[in-house]
C-alpha positions as CSV (number, residue, x, y, z in Angstrom):
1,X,4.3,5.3,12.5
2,X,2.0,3.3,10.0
3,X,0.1,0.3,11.3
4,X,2.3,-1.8,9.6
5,X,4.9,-0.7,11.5
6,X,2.7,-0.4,15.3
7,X,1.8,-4.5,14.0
8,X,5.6,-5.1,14.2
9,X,6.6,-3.4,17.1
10,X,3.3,-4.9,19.3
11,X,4.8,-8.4,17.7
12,X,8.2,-7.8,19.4
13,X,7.0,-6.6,22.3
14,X,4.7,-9.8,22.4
15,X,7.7,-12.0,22.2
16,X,9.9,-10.6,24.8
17,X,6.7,-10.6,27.2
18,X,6.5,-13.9,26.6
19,X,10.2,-14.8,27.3
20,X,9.9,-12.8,30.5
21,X,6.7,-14.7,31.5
22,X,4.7,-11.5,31.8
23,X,1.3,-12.8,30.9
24,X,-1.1,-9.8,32.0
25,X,1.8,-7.7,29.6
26,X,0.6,-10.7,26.8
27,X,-3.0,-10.7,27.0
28,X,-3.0,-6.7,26.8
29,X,-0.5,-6.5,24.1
30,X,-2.9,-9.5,22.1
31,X,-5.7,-7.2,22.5
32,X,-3.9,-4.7,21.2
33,X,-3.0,-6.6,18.1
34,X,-6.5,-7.6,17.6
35,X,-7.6,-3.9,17.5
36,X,-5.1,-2.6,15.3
37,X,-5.7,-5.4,13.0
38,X,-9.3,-5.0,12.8
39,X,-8.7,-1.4,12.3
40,X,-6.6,-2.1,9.0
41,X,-8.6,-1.7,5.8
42,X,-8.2,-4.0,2.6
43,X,-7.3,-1.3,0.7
44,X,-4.2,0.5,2.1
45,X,-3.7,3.9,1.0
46,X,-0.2,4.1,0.9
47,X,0.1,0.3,-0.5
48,X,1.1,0.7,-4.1
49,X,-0.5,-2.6,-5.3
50,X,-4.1,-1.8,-4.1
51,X,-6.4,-2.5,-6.8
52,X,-8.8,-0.2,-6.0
53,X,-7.6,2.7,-8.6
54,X,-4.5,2.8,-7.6
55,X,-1.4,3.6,-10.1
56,X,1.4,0.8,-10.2
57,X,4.4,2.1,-10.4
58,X,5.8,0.2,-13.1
59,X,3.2,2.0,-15.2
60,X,4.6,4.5,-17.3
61,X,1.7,5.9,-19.8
């Protein structure tokens, strides 16, 4: 699972923790989100567009 994807499934989660009034289930899920976000680097591997050497794929040299 990439982080992009743990991001979006900790944001669901969030939401229906919310709806079900579950605020301890909030404030560890938000904590979560925090460290997973501060985790994430500028420059994604896997991201095409990076700009740090990375190849675009519309290049065709």
């Amino acid at each position: 699972m990439s982080i992009r994807e743990r991001i979006e499934d900790i944001e669901l989660r969030l939401t229906a923790a919310y709806q079900e009034g579950d605020y301890q289930q909030v404030r560890m899920l938000e904590h979560q989100l925090r460290e997973i976000r501060g985790q994430r680097s500028i420059v994604d591997d896997k991201e095409p567009y990076t700009p740090e050497g990375r190849f675009y794929p519309d290049d065709r040299e």
